[in-house]
Every structure is written in structure tokens, then in C-alpha cells.
PDB file of N, CA, C and O in Angstrom:
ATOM      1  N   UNK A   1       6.248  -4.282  -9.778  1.00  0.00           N
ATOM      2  CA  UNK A   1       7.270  -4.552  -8.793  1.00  0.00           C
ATOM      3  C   UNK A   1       7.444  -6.068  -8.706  1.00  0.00           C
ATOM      4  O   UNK A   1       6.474  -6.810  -8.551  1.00  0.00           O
ATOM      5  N   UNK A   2       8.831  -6.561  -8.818  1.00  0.00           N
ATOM      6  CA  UNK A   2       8.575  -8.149  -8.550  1.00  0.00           C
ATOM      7  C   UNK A   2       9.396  -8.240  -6.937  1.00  0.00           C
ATOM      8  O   UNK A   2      10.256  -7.730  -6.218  1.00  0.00           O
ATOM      9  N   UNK A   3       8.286  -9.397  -7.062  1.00  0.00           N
ATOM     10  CA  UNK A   3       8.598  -9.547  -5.868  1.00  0.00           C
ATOM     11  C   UNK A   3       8.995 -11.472  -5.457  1.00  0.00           C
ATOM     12  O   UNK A   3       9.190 -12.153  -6.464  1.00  0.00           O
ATOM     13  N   UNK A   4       9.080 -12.126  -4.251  1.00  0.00           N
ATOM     14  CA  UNK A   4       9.691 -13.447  -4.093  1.00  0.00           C
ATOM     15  C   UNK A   4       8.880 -14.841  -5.154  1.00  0.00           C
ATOM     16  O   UNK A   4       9.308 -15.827  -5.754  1.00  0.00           O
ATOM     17  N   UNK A   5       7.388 -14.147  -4.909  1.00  0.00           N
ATOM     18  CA  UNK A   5       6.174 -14.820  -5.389  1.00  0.00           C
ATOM     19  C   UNK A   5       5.620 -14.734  -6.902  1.00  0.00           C
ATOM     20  O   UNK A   5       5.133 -15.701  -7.486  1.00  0.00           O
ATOM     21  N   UNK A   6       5.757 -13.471  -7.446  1.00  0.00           N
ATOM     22  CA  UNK A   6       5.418 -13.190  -8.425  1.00  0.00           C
ATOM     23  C   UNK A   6       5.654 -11.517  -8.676  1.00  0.00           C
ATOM     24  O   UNK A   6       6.599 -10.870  -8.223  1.00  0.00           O
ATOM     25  N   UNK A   7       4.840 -11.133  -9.291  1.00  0.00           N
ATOM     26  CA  UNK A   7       4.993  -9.633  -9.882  1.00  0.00           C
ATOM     27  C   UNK A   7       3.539  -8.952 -10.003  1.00  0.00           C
ATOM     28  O   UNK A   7       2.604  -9.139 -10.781  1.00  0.00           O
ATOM     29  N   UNK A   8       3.795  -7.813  -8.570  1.00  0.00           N
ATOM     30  CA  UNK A   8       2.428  -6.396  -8.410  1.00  0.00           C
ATOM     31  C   UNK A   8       2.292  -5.419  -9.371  1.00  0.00           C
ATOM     32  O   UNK A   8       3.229  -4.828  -9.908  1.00  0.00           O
ATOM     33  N   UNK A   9       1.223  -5.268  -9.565  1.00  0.00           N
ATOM     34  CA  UNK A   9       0.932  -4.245 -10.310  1.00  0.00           C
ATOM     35  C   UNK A   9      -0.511  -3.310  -9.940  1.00  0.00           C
ATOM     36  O   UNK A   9      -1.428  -3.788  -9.272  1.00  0.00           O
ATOM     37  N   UNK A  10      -0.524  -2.174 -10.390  1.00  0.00           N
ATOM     38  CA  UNK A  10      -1.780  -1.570  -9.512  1.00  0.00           C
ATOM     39  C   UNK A  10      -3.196  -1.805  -9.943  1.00  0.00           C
ATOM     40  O   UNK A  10      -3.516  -1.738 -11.130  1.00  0.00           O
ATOM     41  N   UNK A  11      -3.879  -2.026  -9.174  1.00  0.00           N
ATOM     42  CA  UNK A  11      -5.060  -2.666  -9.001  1.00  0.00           C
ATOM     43  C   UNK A  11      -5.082  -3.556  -8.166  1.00  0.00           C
ATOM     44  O   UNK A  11      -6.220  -3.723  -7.729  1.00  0.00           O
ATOM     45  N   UNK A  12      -3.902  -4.594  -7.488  1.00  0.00           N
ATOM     46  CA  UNK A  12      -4.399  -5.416  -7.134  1.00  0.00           C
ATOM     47  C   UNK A  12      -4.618  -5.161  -5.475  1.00  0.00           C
ATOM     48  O   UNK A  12      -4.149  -4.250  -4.792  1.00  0.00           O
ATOM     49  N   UNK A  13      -5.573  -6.380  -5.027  1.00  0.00           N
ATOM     50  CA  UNK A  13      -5.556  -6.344  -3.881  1.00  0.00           C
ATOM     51  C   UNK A  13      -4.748  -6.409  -2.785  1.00  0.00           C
ATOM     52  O   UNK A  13      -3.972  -7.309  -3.105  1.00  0.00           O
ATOM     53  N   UNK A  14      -4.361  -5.960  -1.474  1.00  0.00           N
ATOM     54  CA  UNK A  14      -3.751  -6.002  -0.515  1.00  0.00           C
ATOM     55  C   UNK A  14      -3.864  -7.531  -0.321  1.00  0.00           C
ATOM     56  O   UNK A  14      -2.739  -7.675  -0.800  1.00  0.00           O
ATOM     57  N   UNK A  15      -4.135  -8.460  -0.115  1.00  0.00           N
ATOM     58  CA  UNK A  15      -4.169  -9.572   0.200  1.00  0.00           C
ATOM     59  C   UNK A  15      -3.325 -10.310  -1.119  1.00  0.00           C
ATOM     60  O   UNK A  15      -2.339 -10.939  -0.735  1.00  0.00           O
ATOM     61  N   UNK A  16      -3.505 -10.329  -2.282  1.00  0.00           N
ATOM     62  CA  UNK A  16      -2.761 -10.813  -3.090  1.00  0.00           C
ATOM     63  C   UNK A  16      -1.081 -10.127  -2.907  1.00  0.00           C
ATOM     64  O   UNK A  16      -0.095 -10.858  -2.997  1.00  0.00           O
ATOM     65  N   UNK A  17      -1.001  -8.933  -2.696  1.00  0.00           N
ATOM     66  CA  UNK A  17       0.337  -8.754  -2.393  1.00  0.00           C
ATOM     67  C   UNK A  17       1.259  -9.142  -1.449  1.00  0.00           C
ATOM     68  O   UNK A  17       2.461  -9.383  -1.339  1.00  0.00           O
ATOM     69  N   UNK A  18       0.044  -9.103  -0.686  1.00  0.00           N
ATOM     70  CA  UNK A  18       0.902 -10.174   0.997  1.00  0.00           C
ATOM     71  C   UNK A  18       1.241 -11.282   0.578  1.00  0.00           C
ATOM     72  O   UNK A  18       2.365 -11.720   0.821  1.00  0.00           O
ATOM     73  N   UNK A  19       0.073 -12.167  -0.348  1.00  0.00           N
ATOM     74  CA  UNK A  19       0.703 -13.359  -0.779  1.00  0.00           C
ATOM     75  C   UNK A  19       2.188 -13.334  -1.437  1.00  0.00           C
ATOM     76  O   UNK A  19       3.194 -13.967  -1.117  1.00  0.00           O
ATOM     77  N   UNK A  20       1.989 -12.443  -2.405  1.00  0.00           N
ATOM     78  CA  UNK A  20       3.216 -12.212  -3.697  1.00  0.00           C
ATOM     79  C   UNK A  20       4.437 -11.975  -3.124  1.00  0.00           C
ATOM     80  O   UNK A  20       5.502 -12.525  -3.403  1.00  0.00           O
ATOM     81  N   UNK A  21       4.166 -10.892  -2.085  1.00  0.00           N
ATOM     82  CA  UNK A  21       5.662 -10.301  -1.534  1.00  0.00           C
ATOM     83  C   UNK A  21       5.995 -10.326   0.234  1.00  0.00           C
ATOM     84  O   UNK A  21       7.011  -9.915   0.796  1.00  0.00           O
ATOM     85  N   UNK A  22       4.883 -10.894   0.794  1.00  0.00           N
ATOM     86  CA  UNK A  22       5.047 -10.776   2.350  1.00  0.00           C
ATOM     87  C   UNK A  22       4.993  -9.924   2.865  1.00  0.00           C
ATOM     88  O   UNK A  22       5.129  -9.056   2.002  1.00  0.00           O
ATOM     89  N   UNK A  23       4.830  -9.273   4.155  1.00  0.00           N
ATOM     90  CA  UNK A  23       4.902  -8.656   5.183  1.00  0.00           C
ATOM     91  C   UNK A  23       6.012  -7.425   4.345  1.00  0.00           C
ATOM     92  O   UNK A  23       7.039  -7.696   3.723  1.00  0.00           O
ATOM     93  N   UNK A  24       5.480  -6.219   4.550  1.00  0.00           N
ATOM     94  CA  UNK A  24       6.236  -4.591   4.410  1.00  0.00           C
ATOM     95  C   UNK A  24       7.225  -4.710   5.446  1.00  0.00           C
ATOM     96  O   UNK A  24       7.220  -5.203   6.573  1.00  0.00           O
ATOM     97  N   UNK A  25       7.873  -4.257   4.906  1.00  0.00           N
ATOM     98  CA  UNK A  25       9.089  -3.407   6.269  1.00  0.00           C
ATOM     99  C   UNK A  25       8.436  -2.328   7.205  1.00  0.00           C
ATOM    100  O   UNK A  25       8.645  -2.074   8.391  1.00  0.00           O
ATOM    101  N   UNK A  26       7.616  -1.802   6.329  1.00  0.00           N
ATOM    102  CA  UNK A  26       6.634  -0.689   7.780  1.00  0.00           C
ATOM    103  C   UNK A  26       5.186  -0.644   6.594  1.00  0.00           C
ATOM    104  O   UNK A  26       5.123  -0.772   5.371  1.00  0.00           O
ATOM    105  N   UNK A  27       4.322  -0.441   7.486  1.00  0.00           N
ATOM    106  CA  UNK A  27       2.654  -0.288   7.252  1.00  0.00           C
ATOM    107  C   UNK A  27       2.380   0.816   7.812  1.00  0.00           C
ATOM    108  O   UNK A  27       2.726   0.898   8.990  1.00  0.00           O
ATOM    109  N   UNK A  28       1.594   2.176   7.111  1.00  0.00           N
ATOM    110  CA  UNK A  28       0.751   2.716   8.159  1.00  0.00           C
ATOM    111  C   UNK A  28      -0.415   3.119   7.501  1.00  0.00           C
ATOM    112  O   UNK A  28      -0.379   3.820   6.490  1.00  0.00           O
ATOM    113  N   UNK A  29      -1.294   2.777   7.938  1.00  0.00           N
ATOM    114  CA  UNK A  29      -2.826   3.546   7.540  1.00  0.00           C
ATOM    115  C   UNK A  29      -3.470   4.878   7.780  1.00  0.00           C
ATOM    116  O   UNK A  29      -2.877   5.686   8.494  1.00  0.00           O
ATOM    117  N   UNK A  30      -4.290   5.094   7.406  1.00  0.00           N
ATOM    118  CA  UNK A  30      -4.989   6.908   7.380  1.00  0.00           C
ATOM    119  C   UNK A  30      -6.270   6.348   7.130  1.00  0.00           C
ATOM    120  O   UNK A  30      -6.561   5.770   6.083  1.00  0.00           O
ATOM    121  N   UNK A  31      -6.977   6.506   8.020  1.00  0.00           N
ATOM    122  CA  UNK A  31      -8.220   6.014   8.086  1.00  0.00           C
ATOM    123  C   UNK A  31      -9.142   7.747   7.673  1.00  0.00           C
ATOM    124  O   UNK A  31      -8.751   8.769   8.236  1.00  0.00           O
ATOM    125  N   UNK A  32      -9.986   7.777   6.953  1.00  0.00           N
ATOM    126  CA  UNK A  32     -11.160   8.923   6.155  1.00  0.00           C
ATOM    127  C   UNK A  32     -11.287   9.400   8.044  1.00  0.00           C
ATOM    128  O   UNK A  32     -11.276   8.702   9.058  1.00  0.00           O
ATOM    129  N   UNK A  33     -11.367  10.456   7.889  1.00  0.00           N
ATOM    130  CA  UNK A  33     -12.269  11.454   8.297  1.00  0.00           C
ATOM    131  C   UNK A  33     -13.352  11.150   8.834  1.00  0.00           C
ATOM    132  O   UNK A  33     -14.158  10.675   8.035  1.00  0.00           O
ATOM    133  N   UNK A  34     -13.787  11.254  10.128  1.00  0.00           N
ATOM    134  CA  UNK A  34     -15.196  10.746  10.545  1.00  0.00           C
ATOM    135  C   UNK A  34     -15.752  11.962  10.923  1.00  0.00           C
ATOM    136  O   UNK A  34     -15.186  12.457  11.898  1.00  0.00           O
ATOM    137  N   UNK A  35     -17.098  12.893  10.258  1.00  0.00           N
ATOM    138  CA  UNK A  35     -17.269  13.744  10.867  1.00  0.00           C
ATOM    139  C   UNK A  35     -18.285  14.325  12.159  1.00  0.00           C
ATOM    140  O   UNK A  35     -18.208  13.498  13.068  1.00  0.00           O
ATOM    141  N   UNK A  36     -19.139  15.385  12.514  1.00  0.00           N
ATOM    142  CA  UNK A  36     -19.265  15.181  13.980  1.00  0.00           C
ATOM    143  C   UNK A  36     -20.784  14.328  13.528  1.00  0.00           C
ATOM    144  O   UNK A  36     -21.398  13.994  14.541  1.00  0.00           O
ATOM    145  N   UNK A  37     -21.183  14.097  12.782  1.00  0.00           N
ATOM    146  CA  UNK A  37     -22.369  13.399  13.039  1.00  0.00           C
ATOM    147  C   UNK A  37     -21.751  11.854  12.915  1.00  0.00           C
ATOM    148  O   UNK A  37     -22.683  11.121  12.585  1.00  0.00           O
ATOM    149  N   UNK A  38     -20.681  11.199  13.041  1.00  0.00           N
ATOM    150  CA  UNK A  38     -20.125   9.998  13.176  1.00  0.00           C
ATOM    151  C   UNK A  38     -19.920   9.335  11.929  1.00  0.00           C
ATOM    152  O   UNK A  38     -19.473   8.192  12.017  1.00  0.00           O
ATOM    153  N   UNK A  39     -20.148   9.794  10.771  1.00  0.00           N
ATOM    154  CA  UNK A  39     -19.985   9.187   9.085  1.00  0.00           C
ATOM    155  C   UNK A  39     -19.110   9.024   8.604  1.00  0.00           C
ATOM    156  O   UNK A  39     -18.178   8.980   9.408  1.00  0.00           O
ATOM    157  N   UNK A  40     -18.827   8.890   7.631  1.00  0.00           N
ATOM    158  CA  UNK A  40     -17.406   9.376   6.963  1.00  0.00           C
ATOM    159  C   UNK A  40     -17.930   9.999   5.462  1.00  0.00           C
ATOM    160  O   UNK A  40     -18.577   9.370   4.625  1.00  0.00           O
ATOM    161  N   UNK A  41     -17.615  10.963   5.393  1.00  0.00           N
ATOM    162  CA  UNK A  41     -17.658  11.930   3.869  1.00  0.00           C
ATOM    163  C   UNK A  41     -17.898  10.993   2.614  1.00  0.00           C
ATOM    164  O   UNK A  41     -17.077  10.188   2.175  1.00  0.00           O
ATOM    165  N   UNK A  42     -19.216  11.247   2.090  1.00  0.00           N
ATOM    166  CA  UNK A  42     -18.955  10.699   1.027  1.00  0.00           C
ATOM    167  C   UNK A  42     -17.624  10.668  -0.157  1.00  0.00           C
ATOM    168  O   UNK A  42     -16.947  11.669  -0.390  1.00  0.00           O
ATOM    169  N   UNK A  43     -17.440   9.525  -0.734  1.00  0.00           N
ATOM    170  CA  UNK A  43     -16.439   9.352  -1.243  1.00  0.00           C
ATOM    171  C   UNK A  43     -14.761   9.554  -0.626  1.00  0.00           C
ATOM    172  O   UNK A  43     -13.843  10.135  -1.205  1.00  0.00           O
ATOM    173  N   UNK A  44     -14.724   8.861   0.746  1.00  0.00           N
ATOM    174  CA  UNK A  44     -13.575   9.120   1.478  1.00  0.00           C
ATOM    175  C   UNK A  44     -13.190   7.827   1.723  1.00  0.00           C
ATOM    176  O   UNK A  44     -13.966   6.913   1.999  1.00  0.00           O
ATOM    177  N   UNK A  45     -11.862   7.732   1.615  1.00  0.00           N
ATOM    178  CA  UNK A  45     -10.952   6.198   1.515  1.00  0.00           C
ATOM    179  C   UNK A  45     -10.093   6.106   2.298  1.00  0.00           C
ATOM    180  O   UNK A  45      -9.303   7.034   2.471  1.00  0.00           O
ATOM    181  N   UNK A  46     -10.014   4.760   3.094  1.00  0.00           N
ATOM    182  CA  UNK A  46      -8.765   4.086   3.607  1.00  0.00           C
ATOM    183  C   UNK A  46      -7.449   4.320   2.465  1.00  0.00           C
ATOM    184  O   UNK A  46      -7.497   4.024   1.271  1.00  0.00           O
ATOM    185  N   UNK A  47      -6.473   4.833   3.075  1.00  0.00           N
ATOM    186  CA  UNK A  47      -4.996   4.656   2.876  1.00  0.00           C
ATOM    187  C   UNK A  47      -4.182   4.012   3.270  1.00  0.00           C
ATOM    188  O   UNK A  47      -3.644   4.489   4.269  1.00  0.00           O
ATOM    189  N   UNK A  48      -3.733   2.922   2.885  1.00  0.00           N
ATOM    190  CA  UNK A  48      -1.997   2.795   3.364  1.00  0.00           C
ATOM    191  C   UNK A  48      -0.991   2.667   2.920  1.00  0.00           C
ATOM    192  O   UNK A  48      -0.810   1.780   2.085  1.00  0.00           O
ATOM    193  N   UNK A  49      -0.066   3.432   3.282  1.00  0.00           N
ATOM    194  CA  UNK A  49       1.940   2.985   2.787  1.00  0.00           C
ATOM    195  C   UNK A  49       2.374   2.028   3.562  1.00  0.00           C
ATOM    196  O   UNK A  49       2.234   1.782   4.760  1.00  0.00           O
ATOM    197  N   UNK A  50       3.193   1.279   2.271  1.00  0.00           N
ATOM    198  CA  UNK A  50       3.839   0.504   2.547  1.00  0.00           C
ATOM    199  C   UNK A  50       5.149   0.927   2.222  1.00  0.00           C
ATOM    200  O   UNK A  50       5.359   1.857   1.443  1.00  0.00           O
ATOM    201  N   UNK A  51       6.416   0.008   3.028  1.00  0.00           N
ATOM    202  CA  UNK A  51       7.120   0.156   2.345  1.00  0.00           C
ATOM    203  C   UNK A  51       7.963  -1.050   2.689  1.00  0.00           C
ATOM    204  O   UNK A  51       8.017  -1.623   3.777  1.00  0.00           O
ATOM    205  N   UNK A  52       8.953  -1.489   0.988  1.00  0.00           N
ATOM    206  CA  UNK A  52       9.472  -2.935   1.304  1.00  0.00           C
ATOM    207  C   UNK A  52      11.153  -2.543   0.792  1.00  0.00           C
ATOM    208  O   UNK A  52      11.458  -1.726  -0.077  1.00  0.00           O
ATOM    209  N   UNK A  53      12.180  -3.469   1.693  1.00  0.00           N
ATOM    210  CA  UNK A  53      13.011  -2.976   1.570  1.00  0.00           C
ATOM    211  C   UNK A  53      14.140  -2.362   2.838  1.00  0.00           C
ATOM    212  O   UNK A  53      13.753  -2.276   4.003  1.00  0.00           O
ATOM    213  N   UNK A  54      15.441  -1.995   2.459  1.00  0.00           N
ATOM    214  CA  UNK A  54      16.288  -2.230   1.205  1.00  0.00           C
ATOM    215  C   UNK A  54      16.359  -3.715   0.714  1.00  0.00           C
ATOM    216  O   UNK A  54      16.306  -4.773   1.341  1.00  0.00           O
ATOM    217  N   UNK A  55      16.480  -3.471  -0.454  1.00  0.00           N
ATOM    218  CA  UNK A  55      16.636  -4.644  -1.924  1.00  0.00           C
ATOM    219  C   UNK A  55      18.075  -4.180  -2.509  1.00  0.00           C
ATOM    220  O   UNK A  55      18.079  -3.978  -3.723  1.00  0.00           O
ATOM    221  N   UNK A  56      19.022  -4.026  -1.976  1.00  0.00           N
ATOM    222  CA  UNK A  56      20.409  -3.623  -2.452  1.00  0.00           C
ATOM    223  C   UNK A  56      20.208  -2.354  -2.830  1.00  0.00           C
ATOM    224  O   UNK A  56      20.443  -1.984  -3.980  1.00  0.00           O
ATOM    225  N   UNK A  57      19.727  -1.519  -1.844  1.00  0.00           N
ATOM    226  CA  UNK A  57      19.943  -0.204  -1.590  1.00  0.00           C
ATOM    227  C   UNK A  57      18.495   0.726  -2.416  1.00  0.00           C
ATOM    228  O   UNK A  57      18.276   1.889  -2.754  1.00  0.00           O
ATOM    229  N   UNK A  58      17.531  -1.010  -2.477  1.00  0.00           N
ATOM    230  CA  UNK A  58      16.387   0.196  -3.363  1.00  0.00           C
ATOM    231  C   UNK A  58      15.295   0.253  -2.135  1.00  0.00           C
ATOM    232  O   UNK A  58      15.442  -0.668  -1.331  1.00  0.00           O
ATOM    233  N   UNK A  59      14.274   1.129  -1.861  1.00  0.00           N
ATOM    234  CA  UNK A  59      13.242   0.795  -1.435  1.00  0.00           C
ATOM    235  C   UNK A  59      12.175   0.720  -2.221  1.00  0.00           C
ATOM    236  O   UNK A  59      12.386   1.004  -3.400  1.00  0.00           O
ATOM    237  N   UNK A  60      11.065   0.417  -1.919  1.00  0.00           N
ATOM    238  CA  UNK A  60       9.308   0.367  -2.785  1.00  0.00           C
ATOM    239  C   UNK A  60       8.986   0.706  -1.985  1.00  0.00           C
ATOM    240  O   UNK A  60       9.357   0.499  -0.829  1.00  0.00           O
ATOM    241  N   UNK A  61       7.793   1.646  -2.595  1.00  0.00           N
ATOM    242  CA  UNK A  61       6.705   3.021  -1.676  1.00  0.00           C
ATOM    243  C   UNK A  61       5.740   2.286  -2.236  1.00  0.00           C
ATOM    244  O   UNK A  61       5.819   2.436  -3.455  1.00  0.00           O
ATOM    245  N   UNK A  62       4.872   1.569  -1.949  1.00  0.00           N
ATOM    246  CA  UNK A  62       3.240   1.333  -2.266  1.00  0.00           C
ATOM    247  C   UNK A  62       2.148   2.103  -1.444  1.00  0.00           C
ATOM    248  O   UNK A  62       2.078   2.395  -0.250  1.00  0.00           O
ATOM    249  N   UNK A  63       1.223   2.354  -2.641  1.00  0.00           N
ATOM    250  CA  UNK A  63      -0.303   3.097  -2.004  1.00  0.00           C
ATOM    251  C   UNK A  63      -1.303   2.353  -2.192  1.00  0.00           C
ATOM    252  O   UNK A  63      -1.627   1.762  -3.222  1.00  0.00           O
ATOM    253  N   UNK A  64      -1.876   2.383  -1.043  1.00  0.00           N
ATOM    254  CA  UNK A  64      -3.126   1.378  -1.339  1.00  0.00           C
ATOM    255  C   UNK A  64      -4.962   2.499  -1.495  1.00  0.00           C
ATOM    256  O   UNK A  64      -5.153   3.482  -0.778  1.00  0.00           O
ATOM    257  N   UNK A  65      -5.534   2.229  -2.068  1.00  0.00           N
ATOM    258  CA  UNK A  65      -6.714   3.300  -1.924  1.00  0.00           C
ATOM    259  C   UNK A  65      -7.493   2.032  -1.784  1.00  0.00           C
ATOM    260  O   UNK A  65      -7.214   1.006  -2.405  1.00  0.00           O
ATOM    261  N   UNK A  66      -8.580   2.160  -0.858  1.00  0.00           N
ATOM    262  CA  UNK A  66      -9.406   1.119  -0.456  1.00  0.00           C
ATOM    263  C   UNK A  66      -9.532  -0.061  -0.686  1.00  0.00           C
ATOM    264  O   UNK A  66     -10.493  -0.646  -1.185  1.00  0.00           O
ATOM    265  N   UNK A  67      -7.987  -0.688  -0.116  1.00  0.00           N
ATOM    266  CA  UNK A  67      -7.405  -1.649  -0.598  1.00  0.00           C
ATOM    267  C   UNK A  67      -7.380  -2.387  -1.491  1.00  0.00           C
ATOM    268  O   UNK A  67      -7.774  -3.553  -1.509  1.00  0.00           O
ATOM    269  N   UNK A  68      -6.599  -1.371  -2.875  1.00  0.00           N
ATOM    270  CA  UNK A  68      -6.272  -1.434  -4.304  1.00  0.00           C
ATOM    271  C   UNK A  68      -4.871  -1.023  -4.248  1.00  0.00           C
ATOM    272  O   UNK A  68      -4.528  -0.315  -3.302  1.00  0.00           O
ATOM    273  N   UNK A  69      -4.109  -1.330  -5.031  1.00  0.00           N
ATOM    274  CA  UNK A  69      -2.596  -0.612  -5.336  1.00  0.00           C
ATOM    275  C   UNK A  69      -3.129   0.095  -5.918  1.00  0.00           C
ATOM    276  O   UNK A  69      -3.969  -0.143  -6.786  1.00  0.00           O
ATOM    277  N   UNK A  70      -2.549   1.615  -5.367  1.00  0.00           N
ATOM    278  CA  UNK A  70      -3.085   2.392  -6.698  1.00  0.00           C
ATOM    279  C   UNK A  70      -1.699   3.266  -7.109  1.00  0.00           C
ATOM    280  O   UNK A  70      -1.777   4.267  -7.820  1.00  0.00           O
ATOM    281  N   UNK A  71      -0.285   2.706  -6.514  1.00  0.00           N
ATOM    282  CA  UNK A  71       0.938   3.280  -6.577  1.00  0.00           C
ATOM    283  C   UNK A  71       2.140   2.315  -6.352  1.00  0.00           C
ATOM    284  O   UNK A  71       2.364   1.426  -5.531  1.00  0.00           O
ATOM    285  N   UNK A  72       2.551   2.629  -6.984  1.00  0.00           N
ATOM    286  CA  UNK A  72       4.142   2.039  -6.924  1.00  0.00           C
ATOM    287  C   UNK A  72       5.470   3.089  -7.391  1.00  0.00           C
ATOM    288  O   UNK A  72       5.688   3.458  -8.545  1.00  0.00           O
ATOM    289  N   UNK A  73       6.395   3.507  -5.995  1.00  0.00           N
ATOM    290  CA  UNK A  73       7.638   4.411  -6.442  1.00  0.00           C
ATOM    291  C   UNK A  73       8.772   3.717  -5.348  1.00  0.00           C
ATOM    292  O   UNK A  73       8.748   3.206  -4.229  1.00  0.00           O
ATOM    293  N   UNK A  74       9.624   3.989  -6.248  1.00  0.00           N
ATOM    294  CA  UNK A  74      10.825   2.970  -6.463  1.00  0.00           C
ATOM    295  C   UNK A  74      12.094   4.317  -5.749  1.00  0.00           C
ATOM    296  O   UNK A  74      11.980   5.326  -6.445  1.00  0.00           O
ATOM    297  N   UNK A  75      13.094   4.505  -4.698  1.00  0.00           N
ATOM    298  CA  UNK A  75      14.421   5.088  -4.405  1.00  0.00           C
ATOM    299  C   UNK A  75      15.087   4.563  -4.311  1.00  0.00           C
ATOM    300  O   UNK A  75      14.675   3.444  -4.006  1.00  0.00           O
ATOM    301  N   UNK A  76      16.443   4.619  -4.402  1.00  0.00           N
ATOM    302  CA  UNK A  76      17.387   4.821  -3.604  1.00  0.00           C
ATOM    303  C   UNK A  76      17.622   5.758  -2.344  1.00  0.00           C
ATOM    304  O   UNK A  76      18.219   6.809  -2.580  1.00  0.00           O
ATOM    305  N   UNK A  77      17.215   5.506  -0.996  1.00  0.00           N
ATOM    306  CA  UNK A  77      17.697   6.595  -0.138  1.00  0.00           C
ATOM    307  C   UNK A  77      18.841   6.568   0.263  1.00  0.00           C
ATOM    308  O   UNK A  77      19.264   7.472   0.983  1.00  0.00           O
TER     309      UNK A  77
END
């Protein structure tokens, strides 16, 4: 995805993308599962969507998995 700064690709960190492209148009997170003994499940990950946009009618869907890109999808809505 390019962006003002440079150009994302998956793997990278949430912090390098803020640098690259700034602040999302909306953020939301999904925080793992905590279960009743107060843990979180082995092998359970922070999520978040992003999304940046409209860019002349496109948006970007980014996924983050424990703050990694691990997605990039591209619409028109």
C-alpha cells in the first residue's frame, strides 16, 4: 500500500505504519479472550482494523496480528 511516507507491506510494525501513513480513518481492536482463571489462551492475539481513506473513492482494510500487518484489502465502496 503506498502511502504519504513511503510504502506498507505485511510484516511490518504498527508503529512504522503510523510513521509511513498517519493516523487511520477508524481503529478498532479485539483484544484475546481472557478466560475465568484470568489468562489468555495460549496462542491468542491482539487484533486490529484499520481503515484509511477514501483515496478517490478507494478505501484500505489493514489487519494487524500482534502488531504485525498481516493484511492488506483494497474497495471501492
Amino acid at each position: 500500500m503506498r502511502c504519504k511516507s513511503g510504502i506498507v507491506s505485511g510484516g511490518e510494525l504498527i508503529a512504522e505504519v503510523l510513521r509511513k501513513c498517519g493516523d487511520p480513518s477508524s481503529r478498532q481492536a479485539i483484544e484475546p479472550v481472557v478466560g475465568a482463571n484470568g489468562k489468555t489462551p495460549y496462542k491468542s492475539a491482539t487484533i486490529e482494523d484499520w481503515v484509511y481513506g477514501p483515496r478517490n473513492g478507494l478505501y484500505q482494510y489493514l489487519r494487524f496480528v500482534d502488531g504485525k500487518l498481516a493484511n492488506i484489502r483494497s474497495s471501492r465502496d
